[in-house]
DSSP file (Angstrom, degrees, kcal/mol; ACC not computed):
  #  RESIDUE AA STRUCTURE BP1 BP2  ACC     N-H-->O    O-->H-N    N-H-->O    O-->H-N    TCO  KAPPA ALPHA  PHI   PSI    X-CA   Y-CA   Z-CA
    1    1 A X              0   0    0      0, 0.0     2,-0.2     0, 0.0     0, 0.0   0.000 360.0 360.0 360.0 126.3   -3.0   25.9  -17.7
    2    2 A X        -     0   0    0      1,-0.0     2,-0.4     0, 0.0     0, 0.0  -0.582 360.0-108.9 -95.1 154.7   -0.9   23.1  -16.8
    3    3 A X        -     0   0    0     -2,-0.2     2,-0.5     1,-0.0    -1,-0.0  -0.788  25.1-136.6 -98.1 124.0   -3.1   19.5  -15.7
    4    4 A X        -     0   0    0     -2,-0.4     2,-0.7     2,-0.0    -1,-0.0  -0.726  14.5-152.1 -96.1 106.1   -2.8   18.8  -11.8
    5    5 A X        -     0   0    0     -2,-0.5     2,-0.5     2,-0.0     0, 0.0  -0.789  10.1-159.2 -95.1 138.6   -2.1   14.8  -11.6
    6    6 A X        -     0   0    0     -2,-0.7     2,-0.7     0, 0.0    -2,-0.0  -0.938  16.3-127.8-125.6 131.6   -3.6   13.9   -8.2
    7    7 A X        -     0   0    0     -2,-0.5     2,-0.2     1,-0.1    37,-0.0  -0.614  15.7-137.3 -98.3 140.4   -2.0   10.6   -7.0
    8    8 A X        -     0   0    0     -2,-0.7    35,-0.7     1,-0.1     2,-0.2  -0.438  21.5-106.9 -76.0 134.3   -4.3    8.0   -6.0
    9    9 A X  B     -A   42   0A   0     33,-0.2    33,-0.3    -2,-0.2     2,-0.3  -0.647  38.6-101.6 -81.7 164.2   -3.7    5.6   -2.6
   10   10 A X      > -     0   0    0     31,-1.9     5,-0.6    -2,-0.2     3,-0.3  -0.501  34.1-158.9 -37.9 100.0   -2.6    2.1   -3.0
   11   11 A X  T   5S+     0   0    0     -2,-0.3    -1,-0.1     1,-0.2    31,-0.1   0.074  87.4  64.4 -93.0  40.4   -6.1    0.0   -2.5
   12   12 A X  T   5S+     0   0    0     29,-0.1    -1,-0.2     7,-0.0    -3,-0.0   0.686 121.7   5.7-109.2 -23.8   -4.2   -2.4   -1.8
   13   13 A X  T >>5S-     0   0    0     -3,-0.3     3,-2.7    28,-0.1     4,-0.6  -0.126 106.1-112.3-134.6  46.9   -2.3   -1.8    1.0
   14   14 A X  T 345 -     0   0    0      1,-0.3    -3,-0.1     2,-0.1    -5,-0.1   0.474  66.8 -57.3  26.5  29.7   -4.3    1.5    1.6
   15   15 A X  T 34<S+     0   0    0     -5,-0.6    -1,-0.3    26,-0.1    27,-0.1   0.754 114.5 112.2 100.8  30.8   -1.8    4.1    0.9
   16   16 A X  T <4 S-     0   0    0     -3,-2.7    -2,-0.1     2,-0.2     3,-0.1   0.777  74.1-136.1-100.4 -36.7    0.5    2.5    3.9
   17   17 A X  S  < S+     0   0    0     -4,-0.6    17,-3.3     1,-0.3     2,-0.2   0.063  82.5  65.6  73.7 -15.6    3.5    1.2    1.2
   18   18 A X  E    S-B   33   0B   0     -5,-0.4     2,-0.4    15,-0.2    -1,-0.3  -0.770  75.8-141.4-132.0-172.1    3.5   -2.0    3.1
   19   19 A X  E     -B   32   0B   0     13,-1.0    13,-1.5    -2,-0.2     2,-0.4  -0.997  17.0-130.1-155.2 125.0    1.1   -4.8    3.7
   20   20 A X  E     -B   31   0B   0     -2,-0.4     2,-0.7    11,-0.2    11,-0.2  -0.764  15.7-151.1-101.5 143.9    0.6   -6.6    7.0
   21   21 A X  E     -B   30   0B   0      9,-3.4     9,-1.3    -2,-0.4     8,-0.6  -0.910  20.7-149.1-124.5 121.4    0.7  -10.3    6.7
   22   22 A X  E     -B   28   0B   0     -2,-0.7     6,-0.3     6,-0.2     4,-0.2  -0.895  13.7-134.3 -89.5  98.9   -1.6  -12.1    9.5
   23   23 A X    >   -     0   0    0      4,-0.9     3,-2.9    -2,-0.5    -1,-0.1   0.526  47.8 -94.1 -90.5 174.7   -1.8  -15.4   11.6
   24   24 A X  T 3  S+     0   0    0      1,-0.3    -1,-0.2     2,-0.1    -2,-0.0   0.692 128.6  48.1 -66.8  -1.1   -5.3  -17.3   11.8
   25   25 A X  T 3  S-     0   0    0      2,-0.2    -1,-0.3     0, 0.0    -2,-0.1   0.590 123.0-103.3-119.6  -4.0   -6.2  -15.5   15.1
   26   26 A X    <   +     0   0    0     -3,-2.9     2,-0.2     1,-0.2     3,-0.1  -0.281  66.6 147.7 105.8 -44.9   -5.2  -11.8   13.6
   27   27 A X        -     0   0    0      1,-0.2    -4,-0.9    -5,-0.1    -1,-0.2  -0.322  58.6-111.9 103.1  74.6   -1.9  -11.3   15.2
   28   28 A X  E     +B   22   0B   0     -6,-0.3    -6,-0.2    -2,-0.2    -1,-0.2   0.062  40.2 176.7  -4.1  72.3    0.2   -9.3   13.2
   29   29 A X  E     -     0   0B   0     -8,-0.6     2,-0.3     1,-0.2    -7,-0.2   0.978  63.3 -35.2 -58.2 -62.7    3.6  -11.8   11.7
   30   30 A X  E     -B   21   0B   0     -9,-1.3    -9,-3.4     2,-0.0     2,-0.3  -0.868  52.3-115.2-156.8-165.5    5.0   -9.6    9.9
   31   31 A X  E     -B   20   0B   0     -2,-0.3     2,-0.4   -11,-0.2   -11,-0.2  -0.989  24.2-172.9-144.0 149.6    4.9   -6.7    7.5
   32   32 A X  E     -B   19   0B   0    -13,-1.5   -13,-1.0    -2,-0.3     3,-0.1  -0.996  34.9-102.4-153.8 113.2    6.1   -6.9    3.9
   33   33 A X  E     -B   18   0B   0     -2,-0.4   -15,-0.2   -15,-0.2     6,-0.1  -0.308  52.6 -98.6 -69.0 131.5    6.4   -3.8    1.3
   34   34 A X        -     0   0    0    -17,-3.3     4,-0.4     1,-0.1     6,-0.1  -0.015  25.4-150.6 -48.7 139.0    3.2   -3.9   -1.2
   35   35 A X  S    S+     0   0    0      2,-0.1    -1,-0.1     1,-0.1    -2,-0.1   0.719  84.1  56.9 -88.2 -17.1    4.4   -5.5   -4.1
   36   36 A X  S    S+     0   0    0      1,-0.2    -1,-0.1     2,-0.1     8,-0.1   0.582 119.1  28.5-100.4   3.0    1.8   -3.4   -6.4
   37   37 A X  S >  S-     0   0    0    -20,-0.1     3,-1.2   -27,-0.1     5,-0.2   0.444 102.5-125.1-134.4  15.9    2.7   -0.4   -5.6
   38   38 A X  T 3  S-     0   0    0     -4,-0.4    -3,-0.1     1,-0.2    -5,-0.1   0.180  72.0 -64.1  93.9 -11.0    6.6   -1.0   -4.7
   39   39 A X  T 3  S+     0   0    0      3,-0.1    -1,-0.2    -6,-0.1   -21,-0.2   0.144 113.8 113.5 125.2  -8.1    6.2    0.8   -0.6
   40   40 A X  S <  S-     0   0    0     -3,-1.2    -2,-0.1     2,-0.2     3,-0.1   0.938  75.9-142.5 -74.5 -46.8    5.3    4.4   -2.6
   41   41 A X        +     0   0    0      1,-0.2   -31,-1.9   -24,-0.1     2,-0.4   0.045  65.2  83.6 142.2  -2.4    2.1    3.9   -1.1
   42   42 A X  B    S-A    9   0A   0    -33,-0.3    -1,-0.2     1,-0.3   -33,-0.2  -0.916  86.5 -82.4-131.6 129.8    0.1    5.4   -4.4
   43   43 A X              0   0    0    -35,-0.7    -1,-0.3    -2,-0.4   -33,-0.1   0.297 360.0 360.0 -11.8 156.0   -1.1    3.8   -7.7
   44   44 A X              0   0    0     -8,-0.1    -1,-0.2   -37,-0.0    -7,-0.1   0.206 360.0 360.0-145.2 360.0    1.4    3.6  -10.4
């Protein structure tokens, strides 16, 4: 029986691959691929 690796989301940028970066009032600047998990959106 071969071992099923089940990939995990990102908690950092919740499985998205990118990361929204926000102004003091919420208001989306801009959006910037997660640096921890490179944009794959899953643990590594």
């Amino acid at each position: 029986m071969s071992e099923i690796k089940v990939q995990k989301p990102c908690p950092h940028c919740d499985g998205k691959g990118y990361i929204e970066l926000r102004d003091c009032s919420g208001d989306v600047q801009r959006e910037e691929t997660c640096s921890f998990c490179g944009g794959t959106g899953t643990e590594q």
